[in-house]
matplotlib code that plots the C-alpha trace (Angstrom):
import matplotlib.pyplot as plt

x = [15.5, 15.2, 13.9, 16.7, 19.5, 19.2, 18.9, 22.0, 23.7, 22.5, 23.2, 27.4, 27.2, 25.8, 28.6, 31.4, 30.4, 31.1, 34.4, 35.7, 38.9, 37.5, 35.1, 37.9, 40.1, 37.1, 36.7, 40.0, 40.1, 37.6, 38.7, 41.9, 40.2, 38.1, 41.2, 43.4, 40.3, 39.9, 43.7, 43.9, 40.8, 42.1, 45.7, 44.0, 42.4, 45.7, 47.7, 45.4, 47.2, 44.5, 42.2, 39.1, 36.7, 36.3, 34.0, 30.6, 31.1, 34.2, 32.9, 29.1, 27.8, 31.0, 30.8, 32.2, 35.9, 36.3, 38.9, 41.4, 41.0, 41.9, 44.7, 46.2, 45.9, 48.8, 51.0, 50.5, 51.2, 53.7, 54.4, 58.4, 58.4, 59.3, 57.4, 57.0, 54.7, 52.4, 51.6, 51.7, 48.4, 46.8, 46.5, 45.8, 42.2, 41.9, 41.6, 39.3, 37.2, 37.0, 36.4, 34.7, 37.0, 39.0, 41.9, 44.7, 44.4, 47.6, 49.3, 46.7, 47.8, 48.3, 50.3, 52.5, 52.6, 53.5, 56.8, 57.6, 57.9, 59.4, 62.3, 62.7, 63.4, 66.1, 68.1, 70.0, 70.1, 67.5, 67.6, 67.0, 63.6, 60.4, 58.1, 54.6, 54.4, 55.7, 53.3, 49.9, 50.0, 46.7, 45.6, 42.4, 43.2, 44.5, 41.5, 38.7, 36.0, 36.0, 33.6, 33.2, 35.1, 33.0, 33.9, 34.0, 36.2, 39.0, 38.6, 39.5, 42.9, 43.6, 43.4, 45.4, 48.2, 48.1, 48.6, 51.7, 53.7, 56.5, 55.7, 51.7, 50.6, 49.9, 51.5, 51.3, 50.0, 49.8, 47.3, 45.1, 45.5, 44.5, 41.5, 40.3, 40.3, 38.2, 35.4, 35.6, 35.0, 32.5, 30.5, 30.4, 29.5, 26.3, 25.6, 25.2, 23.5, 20.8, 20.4, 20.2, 17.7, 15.6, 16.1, 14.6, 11.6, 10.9, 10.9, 8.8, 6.0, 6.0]
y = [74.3, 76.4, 73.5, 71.2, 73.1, 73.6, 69.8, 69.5, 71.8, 70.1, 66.4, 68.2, 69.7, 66.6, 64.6, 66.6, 66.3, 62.7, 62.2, 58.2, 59.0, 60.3, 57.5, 55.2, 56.6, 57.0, 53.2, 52.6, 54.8, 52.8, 49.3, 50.8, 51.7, 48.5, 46.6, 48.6, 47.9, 44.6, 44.1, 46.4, 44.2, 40.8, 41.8, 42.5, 39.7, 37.5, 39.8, 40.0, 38.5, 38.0, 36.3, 38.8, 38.5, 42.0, 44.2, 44.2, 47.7, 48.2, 45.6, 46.2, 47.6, 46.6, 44.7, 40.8, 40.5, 37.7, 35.4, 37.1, 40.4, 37.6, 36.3, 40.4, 40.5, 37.9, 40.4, 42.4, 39.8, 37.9, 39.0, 38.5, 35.3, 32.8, 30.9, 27.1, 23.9, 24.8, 28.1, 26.9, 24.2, 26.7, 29.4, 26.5, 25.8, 29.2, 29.4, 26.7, 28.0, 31.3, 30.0, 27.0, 25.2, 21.9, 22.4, 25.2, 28.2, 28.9, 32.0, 32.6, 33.0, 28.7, 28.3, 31.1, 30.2, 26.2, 27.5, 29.7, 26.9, 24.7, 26.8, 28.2, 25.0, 24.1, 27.8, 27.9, 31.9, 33.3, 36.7, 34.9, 33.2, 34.5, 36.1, 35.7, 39.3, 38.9, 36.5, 37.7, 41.4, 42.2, 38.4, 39.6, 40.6, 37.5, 35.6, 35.0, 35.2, 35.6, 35.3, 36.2, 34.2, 31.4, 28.9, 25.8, 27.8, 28.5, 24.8, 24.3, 26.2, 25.6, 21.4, 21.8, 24.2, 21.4, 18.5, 19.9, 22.0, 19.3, 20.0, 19.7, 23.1, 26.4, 29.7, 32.5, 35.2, 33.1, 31.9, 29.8, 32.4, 35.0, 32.8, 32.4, 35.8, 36.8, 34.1, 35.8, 38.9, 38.4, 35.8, 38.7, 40.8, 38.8, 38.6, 42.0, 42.8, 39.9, 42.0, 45.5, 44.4, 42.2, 45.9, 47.8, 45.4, 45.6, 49.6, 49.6, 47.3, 49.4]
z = [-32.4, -29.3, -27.1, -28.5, -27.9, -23.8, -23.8, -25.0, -23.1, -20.2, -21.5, -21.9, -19.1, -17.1, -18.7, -18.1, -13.9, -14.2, -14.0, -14.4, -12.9, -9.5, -9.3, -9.8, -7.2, -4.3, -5.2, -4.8, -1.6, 0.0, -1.0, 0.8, 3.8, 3.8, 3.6, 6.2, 8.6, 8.4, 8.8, 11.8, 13.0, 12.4, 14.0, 17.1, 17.5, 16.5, 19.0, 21.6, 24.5, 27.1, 24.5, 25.5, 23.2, 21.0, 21.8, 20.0, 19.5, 17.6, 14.9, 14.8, 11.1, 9.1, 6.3, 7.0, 6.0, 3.1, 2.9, 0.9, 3.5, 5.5, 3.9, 3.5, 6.9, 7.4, 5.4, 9.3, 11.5, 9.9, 6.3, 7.2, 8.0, 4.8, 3.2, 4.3, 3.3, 6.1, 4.9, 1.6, 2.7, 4.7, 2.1, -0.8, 1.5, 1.8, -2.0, -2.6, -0.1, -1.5, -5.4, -4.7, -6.7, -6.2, -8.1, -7.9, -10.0, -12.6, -11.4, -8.2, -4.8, -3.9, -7.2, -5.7, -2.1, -3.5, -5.7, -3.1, -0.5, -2.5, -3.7, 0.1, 1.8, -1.0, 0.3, 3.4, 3.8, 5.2, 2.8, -0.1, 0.6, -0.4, 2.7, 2.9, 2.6, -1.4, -1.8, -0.1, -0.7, -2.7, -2.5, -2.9, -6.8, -7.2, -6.2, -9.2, -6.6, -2.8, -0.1, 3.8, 6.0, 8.4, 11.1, 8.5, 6.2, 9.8, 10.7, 7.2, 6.9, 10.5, 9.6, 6.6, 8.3, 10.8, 8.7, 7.3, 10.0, 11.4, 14.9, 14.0, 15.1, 14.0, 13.3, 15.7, 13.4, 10.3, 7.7, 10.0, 12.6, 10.7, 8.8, 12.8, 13.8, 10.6, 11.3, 15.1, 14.3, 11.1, 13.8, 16.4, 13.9, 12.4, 16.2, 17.1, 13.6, 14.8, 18.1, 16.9, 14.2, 16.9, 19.1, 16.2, 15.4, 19.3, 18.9, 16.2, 18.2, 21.0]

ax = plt.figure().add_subplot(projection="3d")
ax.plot(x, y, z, "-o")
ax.set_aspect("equal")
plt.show()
């Protein structure tokens, strides 16, 4: 009786430390700050007017920003602009490259980003039309799986954002833009993760 009732003491007492509220809100903290990050990234390298490439530095040890980071970012750089067929292409790849699947998902992000341009280019006012902002805020949530953005996945949305625009080229700041930068910066980054760990193996020889 005496051995059985510290145990449970310490069994309450251990489950009153874990609070599910806290946990959910340092999650939710960090998919913020994951999320604020890539954009901030991403932007840069969309804005970035002498085309340098980014530093090594300032991407080294993050985690590789996936497609619908990607596709937030665009909220930054051009999330007032409305939506058109091009966009509408561009971010349908984007979602069958990030699910694997051929067909558009009910109620996802493409199924959105198709309505959208479709009722836009029947209004003449430029208020009235959905923005690219409404429709890829928290595209991540909206995606059933995601992945990290790569070079075939840009030359992807870029081809598709191609094939539709009337003037046959891309956005400045949009979907494919914003795809590109991502594979940029997550290709940099596997790059100097390659070297670091090939500078560690080295130290560890000598």
């Amino acid at each position: 009786m005496s051995q059985e009732q510290p145990r449970r003491e310490e069994a309450e007492q251990e489950h009153e430390s874990i609070k599910p509220e806290e946990n959910v809100k340092d999650v939710q903290e960090s998919s913020l700050a994951r999320k604020k990050a890539a954009a901030e990234s991403i932007g840069g390298q969309v804005h970035e007017k002498d085309r340098k490439q980014v530093s090594s530095e300032s991407v080294s040890g993050r985690a590789n920003i996936t497609i619908g980071e990607a596709l937030e970012a665009t909220v930054v750089t051009a999330g007032s602009r409305p939506v058109d067929y091009s966009d509408a292409a561009a971010i349908q790849a984007a979602e069958v490259r990030a699910t694997g699947r051929t067909n558009i998902i009910p109620g996802g992000v493409a199924a959105a980003a198709q309505s959208a341009a479709t009722r836009n280019a029947r209004l003449t006012k430029e208020e009235e039309k959905t923005k690219l902002a409404e429709i890829l805020a928290e595209a991540s949530s909206k995606l059933p799986s995601d992945k990290p953005v790569t070079r075939k996945d840009a030359e992807g949305v870029i081809g598709a954002e191609l094939r539709n625009d009337p003037n046959l080229c891309t956005r400045p700041g949009g979907v494919a833009a914003s795809i590109a930068a991502a594979a940029r910066l997550n290709q940099t980054n596997s790059t100097s993760s390659t070297k670091n760990n090939d500078n560690n193996l080295k130290q560890k020889q000598n």
